[in-house]
C-alpha positions as CSV (number, residue, x, y, z in Angstrom):
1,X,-26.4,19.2,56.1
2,X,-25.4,22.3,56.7
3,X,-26.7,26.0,56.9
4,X,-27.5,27.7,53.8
5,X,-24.6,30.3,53.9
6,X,-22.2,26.8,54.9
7,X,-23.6,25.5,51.5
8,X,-23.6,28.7,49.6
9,X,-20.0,29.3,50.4
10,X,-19.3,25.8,49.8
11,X,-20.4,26.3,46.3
12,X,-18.7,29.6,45.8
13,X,-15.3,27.8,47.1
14,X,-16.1,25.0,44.6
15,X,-16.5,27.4,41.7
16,X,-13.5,29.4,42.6
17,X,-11.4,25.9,42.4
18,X,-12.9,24.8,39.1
19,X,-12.4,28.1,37.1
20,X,-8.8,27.9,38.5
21,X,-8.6,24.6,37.1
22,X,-9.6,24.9,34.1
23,X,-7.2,28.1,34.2
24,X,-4.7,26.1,34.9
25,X,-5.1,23.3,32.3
26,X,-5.2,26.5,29.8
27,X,-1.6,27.6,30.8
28,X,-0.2,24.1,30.8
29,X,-1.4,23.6,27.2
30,X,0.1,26.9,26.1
31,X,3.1,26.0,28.0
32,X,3.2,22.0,25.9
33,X,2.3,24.0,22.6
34,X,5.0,26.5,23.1
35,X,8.0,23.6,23.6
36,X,6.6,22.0,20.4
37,X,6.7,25.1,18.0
38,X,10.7,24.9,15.8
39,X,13.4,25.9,17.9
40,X,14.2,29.7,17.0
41,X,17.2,30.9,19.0
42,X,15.9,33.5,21.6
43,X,18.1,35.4,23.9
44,X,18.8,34.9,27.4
45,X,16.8,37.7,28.5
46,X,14.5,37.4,25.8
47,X,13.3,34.0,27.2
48,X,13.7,35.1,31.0
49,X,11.1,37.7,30.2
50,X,9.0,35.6,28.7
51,X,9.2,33.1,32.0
52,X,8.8,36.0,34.3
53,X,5.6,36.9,32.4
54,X,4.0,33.7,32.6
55,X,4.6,33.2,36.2
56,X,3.4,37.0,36.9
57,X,0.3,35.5,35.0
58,X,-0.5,32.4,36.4
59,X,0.3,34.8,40.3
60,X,-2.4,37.2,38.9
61,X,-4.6,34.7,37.2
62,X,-4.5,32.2,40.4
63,X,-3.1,33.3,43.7
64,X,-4.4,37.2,43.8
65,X,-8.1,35.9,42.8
66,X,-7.4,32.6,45.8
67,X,-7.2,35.0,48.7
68,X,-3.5,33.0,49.4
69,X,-1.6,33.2,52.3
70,X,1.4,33.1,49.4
71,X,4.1,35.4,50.7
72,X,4.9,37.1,47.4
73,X,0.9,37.3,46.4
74,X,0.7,38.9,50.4
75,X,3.4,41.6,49.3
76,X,2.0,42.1,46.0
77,X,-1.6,43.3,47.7
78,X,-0.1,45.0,50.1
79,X,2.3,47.1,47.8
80,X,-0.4,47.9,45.7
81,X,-2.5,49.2,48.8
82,X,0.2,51.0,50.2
83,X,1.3,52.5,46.8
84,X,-2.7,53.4,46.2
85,X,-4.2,53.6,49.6
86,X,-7.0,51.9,48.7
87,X,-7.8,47.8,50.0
88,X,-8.8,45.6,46.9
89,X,-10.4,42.3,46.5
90,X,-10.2,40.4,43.2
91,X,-12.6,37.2,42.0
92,X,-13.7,35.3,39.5
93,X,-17.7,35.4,39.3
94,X,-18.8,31.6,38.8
95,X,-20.0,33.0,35.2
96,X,-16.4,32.3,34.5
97,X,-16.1,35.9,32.6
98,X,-12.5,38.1,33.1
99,X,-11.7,38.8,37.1
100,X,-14.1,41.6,38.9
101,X,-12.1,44.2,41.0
102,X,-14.1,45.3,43.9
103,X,-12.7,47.9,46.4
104,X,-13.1,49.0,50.1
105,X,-15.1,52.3,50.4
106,X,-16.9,53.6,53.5
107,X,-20.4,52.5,51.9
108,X,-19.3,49.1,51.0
109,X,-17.3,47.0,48.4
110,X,-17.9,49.3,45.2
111,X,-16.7,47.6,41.9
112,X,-13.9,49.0,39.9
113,X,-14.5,50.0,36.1
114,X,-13.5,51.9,33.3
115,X,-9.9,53.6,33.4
116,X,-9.7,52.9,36.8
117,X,-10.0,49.3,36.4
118,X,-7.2,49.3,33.3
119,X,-5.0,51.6,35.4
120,X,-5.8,49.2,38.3
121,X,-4.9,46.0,36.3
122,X,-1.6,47.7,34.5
123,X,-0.1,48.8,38.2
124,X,-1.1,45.3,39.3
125,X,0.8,43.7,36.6
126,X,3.5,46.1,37.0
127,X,4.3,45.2,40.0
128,X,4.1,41.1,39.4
129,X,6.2,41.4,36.9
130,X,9.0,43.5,39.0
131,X,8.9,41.2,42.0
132,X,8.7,38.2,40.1
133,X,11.8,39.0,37.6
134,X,13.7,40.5,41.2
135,X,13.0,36.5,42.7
136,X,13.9,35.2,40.1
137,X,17.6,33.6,40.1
């Protein structure tokens, strides 16, 4: 068996993979319910908005939290570090409640809150929503 902080990480991996699955399972039931609802004629752009925001979710939700090599979850951080000048680390805590924000200060990770946080989240989603809808064919 191995080391404590081998098993410890282990389980914090673990965790990390469950809450993402059941994430997961969560989107892909919204995604069956909303085929099934009456077919209501919805715009082009109407609908590729809609797309673009469920993919900037599931990025946010999934890849940002996964520490992914992703390209376009690697640009995403990097933009919003570059555009804020501040490094950010986002997780889950196994508790399963909403995503903590933790950034890089001199005296060690310090958690975001407050405005901060929402203004944090809003530029984040800003931005996945741009790069996502600019990919997008």
């Amino acid at each position: 068996m191995g080391s404590p902080a081998n098993v410890q990480n282990m389980l914090r991996t673990y965790g990390r993979q469950l809450t993402s699955a059941k994430r997961l399972a969560r989107f892909r039931r919204a995604l069956r319910a909303a085929g099934s609802e009456d077919e209501v004629e919805i715009s082009r752009r109407a609908r590729r908005k809609e797309l673009v925001e469920k993919i900037a979710r599931e990025i946010i939700e999934n890849l940002i939290v996964s520490n992914t090599d992703n390209p376009m979850v690697v640009e995403i951080v990097n933009d919003l570090e570059r555009q804020t000048g501040t490094r950010y680390l986002f997780e889950y805590p196994l508790d399963g409640n909403d995503v903590r924000i933790l950034k890089e200060t001199e005296n060690g990770p310090l958690e975001v809150r407050g405005e901060e946080r929402l203004t944090t989240m809003k530029r984040l989603w800003d931005m996945t929503v741009e790069k996502v809808d600019r990919t997008m064919l």
